[in-house]
mmCIF file of the N, C-alpha and C atoms, coordinates in Angstrom:
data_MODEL
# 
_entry.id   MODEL 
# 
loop_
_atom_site.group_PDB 
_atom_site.id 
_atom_site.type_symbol 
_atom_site.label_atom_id 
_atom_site.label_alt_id 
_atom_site.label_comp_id 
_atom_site.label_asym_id 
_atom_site.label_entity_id 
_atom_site.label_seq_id 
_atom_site.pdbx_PDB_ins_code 
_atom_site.Cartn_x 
_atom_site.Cartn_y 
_atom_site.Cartn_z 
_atom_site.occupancy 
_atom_site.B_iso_or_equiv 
_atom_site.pdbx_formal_charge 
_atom_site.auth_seq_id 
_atom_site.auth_comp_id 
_atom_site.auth_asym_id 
_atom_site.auth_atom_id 
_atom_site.pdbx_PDB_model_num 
ATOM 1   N N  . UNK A 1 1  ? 0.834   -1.176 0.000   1.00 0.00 ? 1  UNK A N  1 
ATOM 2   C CA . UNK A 1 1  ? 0.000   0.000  0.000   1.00 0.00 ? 1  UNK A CA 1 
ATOM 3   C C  . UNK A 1 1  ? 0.880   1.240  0.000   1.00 0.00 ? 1  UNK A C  1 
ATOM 4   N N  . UNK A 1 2  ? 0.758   2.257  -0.471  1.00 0.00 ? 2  UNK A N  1 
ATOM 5   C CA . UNK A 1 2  ? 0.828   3.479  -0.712  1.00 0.00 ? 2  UNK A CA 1 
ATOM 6   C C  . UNK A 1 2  ? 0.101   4.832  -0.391  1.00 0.00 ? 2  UNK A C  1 
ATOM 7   N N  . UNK A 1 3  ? 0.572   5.826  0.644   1.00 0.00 ? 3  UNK A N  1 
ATOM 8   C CA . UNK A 1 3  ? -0.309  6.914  1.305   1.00 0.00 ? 3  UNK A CA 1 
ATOM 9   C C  . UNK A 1 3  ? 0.157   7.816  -0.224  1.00 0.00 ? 3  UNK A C  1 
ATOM 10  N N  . UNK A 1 4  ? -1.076  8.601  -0.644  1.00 0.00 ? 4  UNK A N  1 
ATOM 11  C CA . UNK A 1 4  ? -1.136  9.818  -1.489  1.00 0.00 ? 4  UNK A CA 1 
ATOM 12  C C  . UNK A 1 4  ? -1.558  10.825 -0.799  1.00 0.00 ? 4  UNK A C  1 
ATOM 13  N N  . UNK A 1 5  ? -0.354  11.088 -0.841  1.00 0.00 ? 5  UNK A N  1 
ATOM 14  C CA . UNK A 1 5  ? -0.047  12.739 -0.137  1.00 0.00 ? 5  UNK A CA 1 
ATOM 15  C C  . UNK A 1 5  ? -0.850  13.630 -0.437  1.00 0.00 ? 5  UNK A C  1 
ATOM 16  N N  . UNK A 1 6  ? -1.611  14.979 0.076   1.00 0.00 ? 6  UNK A N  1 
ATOM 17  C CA . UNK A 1 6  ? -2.462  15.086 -0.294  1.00 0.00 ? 6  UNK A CA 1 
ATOM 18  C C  . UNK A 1 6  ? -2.513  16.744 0.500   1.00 0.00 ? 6  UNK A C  1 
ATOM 19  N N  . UNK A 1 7  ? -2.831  18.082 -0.091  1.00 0.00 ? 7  UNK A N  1 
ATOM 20  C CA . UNK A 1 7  ? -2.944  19.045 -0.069  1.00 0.00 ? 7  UNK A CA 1 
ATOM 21  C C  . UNK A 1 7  ? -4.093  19.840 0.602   1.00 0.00 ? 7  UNK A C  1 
ATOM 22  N N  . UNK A 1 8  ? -5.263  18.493 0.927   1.00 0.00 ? 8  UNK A N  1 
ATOM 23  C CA . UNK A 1 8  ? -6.552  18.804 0.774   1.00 0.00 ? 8  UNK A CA 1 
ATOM 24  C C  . UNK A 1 8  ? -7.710  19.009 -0.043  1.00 0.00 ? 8  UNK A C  1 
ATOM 25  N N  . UNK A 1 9  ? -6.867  18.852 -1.848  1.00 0.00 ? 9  UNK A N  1 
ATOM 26  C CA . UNK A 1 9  ? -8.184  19.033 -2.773  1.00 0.00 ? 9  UNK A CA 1 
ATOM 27  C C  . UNK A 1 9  ? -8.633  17.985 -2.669  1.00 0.00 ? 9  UNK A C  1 
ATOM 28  N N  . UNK A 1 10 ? -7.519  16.629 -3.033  1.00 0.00 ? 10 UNK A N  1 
ATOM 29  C CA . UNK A 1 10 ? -8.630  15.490 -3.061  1.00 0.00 ? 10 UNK A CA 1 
ATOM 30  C C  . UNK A 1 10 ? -9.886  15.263 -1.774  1.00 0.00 ? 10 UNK A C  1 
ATOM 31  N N  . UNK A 1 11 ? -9.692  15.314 -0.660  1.00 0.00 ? 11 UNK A N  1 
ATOM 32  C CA . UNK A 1 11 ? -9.910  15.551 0.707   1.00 0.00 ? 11 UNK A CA 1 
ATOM 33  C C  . UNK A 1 11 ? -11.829 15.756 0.483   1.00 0.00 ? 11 UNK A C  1 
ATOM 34  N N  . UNK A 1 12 ? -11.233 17.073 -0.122  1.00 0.00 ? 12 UNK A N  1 
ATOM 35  C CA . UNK A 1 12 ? -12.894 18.392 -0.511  1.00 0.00 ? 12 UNK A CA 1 
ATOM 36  C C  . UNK A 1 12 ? -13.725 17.433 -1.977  1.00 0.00 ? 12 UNK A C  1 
ATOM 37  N N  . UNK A 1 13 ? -12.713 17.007 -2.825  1.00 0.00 ? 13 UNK A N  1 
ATOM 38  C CA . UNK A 1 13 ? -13.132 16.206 -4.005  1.00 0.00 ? 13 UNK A CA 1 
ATOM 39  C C  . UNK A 1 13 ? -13.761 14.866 -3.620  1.00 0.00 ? 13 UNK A C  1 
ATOM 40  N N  . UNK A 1 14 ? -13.626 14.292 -2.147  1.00 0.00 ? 14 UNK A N  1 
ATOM 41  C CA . UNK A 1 14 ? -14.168 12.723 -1.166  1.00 0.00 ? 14 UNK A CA 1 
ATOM 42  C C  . UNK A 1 14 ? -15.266 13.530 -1.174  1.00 0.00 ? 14 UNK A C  1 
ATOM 43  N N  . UNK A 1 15 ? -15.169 14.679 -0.201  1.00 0.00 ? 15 UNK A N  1 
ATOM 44  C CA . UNK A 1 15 ? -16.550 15.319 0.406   1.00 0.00 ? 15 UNK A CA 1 
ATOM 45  C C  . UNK A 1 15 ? -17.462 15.233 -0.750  1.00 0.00 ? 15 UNK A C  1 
ATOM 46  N N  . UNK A 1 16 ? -17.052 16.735 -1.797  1.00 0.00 ? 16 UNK A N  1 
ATOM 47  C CA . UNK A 1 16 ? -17.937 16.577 -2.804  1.00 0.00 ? 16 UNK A CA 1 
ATOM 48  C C  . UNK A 1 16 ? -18.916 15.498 -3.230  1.00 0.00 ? 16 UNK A C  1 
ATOM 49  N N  . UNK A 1 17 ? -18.164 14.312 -4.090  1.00 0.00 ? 17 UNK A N  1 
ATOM 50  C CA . UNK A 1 17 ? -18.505 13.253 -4.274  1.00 0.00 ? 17 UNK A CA 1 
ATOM 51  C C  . UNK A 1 17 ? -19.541 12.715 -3.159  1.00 0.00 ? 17 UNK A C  1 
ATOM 52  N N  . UNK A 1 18 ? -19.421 12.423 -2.177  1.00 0.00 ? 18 UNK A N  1 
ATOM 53  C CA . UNK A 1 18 ? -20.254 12.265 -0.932  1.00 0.00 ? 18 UNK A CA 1 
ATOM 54  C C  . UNK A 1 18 ? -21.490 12.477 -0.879  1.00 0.00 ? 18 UNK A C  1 
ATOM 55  N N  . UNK A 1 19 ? -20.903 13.782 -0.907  1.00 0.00 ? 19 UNK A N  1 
ATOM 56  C CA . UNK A 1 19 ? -22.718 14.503 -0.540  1.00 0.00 ? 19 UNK A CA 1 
ATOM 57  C C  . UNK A 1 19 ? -23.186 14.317 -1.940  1.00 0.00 ? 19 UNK A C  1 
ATOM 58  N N  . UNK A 1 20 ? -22.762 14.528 -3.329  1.00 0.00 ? 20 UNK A N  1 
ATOM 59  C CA . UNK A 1 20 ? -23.621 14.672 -4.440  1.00 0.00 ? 20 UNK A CA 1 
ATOM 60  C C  . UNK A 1 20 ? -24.372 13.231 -4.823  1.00 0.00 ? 20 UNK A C  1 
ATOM 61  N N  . UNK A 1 21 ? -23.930 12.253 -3.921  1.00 0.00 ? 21 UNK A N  1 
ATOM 62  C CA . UNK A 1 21 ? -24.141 10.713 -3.935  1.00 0.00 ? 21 UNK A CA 1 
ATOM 63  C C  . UNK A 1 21 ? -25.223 10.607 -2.684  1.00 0.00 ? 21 UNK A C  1 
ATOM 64  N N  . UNK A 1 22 ? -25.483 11.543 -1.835  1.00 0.00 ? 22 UNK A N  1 
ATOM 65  C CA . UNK A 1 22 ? -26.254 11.471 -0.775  1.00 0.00 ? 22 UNK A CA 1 
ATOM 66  C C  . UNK A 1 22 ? -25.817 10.608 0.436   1.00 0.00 ? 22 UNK A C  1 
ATOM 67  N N  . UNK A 1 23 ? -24.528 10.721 0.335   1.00 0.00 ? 23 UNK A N  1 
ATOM 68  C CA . UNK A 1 23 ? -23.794 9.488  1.907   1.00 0.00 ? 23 UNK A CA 1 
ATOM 69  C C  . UNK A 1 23 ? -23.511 10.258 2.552   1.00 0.00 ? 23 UNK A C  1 
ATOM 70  N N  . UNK A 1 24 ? -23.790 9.519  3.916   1.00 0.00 ? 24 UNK A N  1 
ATOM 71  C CA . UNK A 1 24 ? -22.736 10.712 4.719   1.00 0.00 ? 24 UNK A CA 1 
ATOM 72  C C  . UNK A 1 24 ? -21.644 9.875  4.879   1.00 0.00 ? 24 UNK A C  1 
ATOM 73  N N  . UNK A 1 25 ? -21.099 10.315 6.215   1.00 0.00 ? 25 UNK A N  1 
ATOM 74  C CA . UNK A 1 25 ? -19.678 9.924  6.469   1.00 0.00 ? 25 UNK A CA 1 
ATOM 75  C C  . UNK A 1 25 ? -19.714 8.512  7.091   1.00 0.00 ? 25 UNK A C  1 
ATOM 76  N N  . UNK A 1 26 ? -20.875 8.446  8.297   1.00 0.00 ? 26 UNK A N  1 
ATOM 77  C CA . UNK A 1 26 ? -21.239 7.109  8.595   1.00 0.00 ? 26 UNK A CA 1 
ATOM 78  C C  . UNK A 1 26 ? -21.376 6.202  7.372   1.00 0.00 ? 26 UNK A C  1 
ATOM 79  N N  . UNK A 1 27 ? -22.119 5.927  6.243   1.00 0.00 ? 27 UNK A N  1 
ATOM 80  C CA . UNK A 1 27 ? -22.433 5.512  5.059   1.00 0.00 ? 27 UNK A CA 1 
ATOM 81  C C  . UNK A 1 27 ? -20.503 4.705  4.338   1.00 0.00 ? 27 UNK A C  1 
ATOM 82  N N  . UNK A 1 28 ? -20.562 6.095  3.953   1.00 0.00 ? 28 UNK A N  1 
ATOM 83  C CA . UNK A 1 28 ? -18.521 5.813  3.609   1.00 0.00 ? 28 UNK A CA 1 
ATOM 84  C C  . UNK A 1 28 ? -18.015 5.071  4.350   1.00 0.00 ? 28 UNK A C  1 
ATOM 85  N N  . UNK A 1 29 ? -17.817 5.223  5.577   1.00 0.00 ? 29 UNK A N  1 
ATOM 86  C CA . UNK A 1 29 ? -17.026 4.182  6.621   1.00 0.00 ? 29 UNK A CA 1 
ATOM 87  C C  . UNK A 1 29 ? -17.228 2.895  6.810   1.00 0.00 ? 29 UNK A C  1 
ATOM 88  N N  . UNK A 1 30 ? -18.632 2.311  6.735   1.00 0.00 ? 30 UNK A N  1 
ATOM 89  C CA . UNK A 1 30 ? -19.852 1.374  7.088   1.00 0.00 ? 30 UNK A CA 1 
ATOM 90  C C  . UNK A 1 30 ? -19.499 0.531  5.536   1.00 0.00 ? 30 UNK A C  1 
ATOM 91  N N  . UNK A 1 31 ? -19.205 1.377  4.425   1.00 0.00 ? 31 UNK A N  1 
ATOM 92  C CA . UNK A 1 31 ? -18.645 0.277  2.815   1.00 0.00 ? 31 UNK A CA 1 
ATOM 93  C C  . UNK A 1 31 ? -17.371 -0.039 3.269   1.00 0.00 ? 31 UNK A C  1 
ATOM 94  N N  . UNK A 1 32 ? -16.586 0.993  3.475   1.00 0.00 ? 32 UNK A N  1 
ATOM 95  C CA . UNK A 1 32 ? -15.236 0.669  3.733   1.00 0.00 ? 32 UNK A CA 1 
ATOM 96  C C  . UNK A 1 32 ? -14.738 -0.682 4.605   1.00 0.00 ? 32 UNK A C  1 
ATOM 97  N N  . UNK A 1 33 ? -15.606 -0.978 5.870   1.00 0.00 ? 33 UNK A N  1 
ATOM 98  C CA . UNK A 1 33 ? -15.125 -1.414 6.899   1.00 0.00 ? 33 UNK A CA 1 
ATOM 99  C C  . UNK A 1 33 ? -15.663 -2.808 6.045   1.00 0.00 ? 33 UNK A C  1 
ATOM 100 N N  . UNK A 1 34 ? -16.893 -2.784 5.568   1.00 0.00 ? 34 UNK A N  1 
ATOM 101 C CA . UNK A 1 34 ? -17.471 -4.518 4.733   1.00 0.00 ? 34 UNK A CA 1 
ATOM 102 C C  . UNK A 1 34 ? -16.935 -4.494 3.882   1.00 0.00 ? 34 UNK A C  1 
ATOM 103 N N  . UNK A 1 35 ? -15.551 -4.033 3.417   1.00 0.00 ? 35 UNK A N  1 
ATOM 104 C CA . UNK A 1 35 ? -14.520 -4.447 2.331   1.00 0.00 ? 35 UNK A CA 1 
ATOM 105 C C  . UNK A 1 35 ? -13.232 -3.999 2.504   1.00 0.00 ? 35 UNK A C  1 
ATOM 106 N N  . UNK A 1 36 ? -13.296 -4.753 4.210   1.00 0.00 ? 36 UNK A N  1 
ATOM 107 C CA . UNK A 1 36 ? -12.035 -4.654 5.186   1.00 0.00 ? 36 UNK A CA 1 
ATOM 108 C C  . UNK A 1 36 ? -11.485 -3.660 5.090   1.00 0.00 ? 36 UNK A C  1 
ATOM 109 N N  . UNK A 1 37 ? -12.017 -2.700 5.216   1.00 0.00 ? 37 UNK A N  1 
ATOM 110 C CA . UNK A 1 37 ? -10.995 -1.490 5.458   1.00 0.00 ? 37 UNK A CA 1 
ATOM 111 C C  . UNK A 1 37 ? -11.291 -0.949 6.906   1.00 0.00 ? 37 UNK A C  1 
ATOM 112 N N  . UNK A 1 38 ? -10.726 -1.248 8.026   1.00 0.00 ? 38 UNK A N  1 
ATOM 113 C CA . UNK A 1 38 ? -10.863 -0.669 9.535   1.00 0.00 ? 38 UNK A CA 1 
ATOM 114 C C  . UNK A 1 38 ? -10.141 0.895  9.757   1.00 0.00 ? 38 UNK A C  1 
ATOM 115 N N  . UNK A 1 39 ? -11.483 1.611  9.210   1.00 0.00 ? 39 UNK A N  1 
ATOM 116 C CA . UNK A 1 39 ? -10.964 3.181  9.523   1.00 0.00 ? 39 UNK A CA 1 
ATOM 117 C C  . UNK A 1 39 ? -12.361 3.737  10.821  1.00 0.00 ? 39 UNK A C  1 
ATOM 118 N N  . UNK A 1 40 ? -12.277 4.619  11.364  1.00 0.00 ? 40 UNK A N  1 
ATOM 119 C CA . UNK A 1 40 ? -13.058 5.180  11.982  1.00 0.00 ? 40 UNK A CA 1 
ATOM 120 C C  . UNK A 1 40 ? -13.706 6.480  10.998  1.00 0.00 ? 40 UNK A C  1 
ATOM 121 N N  . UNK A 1 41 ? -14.786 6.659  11.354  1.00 0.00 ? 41 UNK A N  1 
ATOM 122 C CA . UNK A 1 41 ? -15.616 7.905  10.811  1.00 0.00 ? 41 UNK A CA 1 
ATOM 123 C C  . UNK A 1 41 ? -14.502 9.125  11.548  1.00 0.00 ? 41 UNK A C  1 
ATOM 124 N N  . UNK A 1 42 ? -13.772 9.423  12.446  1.00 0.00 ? 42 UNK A N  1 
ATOM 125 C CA . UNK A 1 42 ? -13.034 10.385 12.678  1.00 0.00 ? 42 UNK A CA 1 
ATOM 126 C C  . UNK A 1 42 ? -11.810 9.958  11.460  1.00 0.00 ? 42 UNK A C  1 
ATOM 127 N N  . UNK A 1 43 ? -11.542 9.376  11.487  1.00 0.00 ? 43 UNK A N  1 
ATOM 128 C CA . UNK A 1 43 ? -10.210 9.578  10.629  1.00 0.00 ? 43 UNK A CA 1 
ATOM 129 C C  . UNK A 1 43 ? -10.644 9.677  9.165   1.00 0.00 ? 43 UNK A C  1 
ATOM 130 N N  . UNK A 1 44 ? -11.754 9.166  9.057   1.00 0.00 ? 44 UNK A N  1 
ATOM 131 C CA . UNK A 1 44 ? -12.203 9.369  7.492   1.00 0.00 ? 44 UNK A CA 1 
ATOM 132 C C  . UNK A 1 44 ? -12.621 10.745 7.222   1.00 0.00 ? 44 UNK A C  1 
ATOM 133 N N  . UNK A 1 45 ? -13.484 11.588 8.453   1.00 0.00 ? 45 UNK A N  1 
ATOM 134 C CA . UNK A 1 45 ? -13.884 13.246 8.273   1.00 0.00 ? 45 UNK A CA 1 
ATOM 135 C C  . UNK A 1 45 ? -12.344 14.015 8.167   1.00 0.00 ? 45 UNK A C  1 
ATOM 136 N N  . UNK A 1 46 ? -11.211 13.004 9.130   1.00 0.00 ? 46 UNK A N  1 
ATOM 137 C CA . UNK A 1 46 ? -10.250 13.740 8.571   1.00 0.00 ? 46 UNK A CA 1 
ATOM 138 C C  . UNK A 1 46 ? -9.113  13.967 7.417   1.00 0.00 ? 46 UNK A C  1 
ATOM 139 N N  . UNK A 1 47 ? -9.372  12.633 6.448   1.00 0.00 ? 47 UNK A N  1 
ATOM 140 C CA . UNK A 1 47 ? -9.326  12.592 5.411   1.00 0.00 ? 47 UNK A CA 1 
ATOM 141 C C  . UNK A 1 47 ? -9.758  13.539 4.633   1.00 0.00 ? 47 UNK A C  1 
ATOM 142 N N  . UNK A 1 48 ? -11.112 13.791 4.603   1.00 0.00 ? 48 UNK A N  1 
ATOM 143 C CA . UNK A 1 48 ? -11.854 14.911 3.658   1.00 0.00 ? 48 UNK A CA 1 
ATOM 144 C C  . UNK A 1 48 ? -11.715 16.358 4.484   1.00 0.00 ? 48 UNK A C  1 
ATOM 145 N N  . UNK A 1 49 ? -11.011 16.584 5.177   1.00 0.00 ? 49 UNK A N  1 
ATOM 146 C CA . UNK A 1 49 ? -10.231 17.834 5.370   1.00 0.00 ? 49 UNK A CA 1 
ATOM 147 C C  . UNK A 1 49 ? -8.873  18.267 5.612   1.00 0.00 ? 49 UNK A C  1 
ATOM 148 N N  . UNK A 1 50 ? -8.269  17.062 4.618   1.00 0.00 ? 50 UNK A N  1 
ATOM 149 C CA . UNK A 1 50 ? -6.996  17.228 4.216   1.00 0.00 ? 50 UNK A CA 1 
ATOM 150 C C  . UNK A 1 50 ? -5.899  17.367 5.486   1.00 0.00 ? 50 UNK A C  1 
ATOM 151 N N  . UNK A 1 51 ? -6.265  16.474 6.309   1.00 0.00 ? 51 UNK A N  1 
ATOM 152 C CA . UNK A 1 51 ? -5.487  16.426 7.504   1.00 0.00 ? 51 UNK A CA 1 
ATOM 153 C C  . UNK A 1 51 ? -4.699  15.290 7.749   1.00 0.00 ? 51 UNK A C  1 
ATOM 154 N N  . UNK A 1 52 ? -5.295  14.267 7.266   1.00 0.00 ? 52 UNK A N  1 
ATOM 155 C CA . UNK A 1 52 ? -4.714  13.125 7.009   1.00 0.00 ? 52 UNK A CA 1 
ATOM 156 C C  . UNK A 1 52 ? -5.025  12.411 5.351   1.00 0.00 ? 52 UNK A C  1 
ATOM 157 N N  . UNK A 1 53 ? -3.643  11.781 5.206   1.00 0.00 ? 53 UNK A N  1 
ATOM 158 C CA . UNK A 1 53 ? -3.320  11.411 3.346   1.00 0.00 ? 53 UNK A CA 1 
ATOM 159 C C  . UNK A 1 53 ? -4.659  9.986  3.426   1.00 0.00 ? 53 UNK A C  1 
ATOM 160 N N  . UNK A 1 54 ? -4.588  9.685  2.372   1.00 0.00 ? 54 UNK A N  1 
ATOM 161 C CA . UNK A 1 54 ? -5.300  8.348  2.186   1.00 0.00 ? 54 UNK A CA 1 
ATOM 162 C C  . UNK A 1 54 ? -4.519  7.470  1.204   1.00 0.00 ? 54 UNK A C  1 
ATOM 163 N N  . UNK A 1 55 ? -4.607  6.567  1.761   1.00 0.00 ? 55 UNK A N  1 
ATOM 164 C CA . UNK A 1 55 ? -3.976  5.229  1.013   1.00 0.00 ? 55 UNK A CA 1 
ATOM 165 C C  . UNK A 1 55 ? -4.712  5.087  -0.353  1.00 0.00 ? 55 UNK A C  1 
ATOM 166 N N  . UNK A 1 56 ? -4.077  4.397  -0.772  1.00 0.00 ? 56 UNK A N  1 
ATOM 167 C CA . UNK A 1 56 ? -4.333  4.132  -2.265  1.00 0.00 ? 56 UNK A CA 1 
ATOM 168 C C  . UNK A 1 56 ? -5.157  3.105  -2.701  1.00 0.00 ? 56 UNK A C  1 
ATOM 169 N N  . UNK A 1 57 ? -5.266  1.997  -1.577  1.00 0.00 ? 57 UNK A N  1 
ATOM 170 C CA . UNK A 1 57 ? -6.397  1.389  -1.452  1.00 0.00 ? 57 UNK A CA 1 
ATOM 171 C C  . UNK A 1 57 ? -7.488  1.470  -1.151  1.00 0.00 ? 57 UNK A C  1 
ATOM 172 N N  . UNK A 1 58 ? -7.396  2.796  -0.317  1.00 0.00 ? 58 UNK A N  1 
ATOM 173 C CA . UNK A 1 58 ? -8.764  3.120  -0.237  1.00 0.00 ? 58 UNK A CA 1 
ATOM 174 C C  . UNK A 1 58 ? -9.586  4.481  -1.069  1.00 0.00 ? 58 UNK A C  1 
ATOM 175 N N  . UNK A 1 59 ? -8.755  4.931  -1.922  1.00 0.00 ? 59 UNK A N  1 
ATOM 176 C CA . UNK A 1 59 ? -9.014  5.393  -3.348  1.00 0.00 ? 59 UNK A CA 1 
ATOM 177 C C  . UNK A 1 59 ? -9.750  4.660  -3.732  1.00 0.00 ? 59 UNK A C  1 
ATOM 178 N N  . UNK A 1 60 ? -8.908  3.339  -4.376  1.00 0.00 ? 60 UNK A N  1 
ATOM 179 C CA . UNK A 1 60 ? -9.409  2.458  -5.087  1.00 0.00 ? 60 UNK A CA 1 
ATOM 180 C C  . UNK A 1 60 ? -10.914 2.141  -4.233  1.00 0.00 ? 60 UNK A C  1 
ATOM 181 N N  . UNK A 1 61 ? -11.413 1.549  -3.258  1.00 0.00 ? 61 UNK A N  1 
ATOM 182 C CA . UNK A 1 61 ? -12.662 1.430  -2.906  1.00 0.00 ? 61 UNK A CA 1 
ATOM 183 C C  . UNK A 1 61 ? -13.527 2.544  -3.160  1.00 0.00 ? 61 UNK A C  1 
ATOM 184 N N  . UNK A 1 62 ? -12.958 3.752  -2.840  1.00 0.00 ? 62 UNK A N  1 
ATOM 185 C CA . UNK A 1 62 ? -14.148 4.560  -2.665  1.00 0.00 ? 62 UNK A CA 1 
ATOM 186 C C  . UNK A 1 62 ? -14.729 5.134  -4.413  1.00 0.00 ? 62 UNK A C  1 
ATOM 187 N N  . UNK A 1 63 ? -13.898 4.483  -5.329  1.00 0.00 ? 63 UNK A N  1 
ATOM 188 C CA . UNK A 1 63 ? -13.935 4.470  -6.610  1.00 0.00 ? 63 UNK A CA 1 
ATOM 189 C C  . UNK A 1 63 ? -15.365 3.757  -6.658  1.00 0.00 ? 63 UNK A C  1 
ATOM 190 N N  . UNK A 1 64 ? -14.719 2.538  -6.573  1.00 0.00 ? 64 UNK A N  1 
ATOM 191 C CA . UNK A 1 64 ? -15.934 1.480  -6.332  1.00 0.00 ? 64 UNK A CA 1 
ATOM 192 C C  . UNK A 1 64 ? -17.260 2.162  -5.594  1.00 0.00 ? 64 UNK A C  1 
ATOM 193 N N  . UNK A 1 65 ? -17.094 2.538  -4.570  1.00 0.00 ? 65 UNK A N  1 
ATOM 194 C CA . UNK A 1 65 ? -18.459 2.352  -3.576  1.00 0.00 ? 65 UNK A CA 1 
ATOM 195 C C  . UNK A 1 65 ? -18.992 3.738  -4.102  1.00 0.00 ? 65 UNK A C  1 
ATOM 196 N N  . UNK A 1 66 ? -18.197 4.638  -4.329  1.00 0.00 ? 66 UNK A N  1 
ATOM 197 C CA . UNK A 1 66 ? -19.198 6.326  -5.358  1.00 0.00 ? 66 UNK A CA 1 
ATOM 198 C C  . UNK A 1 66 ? -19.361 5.819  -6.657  1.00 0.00 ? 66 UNK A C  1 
ATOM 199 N N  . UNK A 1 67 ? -18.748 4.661  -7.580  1.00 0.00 ? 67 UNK A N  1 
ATOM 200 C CA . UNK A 1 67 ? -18.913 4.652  -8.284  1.00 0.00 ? 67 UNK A CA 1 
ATOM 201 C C  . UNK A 1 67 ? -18.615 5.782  -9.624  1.00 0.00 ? 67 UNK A C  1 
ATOM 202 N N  . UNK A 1 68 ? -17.344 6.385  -9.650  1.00 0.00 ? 68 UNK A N  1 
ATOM 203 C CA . UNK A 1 68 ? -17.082 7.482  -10.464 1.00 0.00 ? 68 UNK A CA 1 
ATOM 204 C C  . UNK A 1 68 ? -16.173 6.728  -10.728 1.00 0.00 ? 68 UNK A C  1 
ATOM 205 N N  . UNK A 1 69 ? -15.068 7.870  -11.560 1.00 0.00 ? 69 UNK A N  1 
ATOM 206 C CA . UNK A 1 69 ? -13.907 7.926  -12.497 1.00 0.00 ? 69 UNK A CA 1 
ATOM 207 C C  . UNK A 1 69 ? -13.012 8.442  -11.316 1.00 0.00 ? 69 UNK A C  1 
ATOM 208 N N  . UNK A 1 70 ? -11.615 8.179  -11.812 1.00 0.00 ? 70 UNK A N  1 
ATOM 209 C CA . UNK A 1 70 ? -10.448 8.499  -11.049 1.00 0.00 ? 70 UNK A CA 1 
ATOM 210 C C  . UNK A 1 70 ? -10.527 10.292 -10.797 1.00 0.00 ? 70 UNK A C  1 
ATOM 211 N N  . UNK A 1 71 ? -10.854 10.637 -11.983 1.00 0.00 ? 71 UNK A N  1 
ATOM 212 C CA . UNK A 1 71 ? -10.884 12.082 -12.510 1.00 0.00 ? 71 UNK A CA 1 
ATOM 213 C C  . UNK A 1 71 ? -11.487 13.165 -11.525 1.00 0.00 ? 71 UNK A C  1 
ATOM 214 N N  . UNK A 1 72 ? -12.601 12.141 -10.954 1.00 0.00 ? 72 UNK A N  1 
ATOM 215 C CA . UNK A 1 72 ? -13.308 13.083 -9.921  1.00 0.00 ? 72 UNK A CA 1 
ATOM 216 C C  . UNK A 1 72 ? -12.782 13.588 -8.703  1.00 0.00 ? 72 UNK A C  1 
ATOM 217 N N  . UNK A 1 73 ? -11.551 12.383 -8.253  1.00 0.00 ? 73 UNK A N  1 
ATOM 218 C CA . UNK A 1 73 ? -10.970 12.871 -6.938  1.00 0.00 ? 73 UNK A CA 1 
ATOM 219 C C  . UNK A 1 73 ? -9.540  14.038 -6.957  1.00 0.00 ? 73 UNK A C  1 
ATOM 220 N N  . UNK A 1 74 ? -9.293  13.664 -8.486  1.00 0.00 ? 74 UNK A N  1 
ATOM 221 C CA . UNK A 1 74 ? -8.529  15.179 -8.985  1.00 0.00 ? 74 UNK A CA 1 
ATOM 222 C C  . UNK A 1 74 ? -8.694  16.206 -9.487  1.00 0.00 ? 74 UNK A C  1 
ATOM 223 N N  . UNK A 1 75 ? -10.305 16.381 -9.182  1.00 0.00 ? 75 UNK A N  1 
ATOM 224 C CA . UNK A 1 75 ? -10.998 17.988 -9.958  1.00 0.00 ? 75 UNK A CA 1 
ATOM 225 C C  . UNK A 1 75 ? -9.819  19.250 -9.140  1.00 0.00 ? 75 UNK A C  1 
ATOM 226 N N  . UNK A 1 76 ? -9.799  20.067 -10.082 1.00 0.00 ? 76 UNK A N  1 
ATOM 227 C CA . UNK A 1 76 ? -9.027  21.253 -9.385  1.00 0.00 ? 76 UNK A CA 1 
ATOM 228 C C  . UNK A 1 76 ? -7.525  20.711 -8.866  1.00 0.00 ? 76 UNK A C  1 
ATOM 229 N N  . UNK A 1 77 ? -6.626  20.119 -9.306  1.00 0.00 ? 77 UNK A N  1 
ATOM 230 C CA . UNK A 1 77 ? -5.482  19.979 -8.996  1.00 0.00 ? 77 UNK A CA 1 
ATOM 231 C C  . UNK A 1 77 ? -4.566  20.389 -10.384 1.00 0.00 ? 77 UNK A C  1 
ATOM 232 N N  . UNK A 1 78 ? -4.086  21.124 -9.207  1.00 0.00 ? 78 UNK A N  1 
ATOM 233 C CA . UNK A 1 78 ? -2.756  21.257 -10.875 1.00 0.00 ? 78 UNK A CA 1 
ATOM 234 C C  . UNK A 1 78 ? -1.381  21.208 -10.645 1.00 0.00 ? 78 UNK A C  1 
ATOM 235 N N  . UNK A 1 79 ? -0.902  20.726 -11.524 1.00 0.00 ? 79 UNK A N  1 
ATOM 236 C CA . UNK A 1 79 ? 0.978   20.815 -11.206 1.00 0.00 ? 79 UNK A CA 1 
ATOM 237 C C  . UNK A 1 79 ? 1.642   21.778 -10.247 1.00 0.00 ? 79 UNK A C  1 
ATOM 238 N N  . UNK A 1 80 ? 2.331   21.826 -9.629  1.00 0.00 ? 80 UNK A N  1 
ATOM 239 C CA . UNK A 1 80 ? 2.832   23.116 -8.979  1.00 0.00 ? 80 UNK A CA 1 
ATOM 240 C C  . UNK A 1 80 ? 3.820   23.313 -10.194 1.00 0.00 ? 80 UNK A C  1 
ATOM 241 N N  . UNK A 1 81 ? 4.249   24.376 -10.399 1.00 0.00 ? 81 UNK A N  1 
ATOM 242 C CA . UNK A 1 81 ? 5.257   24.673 -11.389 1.00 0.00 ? 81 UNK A CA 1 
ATOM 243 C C  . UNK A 1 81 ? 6.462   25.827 -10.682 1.00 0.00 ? 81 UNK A C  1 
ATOM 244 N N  . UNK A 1 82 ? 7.114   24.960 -9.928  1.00 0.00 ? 82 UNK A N  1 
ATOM 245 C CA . UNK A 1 82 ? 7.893   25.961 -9.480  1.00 0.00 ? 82 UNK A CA 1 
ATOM 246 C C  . UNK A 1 82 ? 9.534   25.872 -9.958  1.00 0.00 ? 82 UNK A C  1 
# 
């Protein structure tokens, strides 16, 4: 597994997705945990406020369980170009 470091857009791009799917956070956690993923609803709210990174496996699920494209959890990200 692999943590993707994370700035906070993807974070707001979980939330988004979320609510436009009508889950809350209980909902998210409750798929996660029945496809072994043991996170708490605190560490997952702090996921979607960019406080803590998320693994890459659990990308991949929450792909699955919102059912979108990769694309959605990188709306609004752009290269830094420094």
């Amino acid at each position: 597994m692999q943590k993707i470091l994370q700035k906070g857009t993807i974070g707001r791009n979980i939330q988004r997705i979320r609510k436009e799917k009508g889950m809350t956070q209980e909902d998210v956690v409750r798929e996660l945990q029945l496809h072994g993923r043991g996170i708490s609803i605190a560490h997952f709210g702090h996921i979607e406020q960019g406080r803590k990174n998320i693994w890459d496996v659990d990308l991949v699920l929450l792909k699955q369980i919102f059912k979108v494209e990769y694309e959605e959890f990188f709306v609004g990200i752009t290269p830094d170009r420094t």
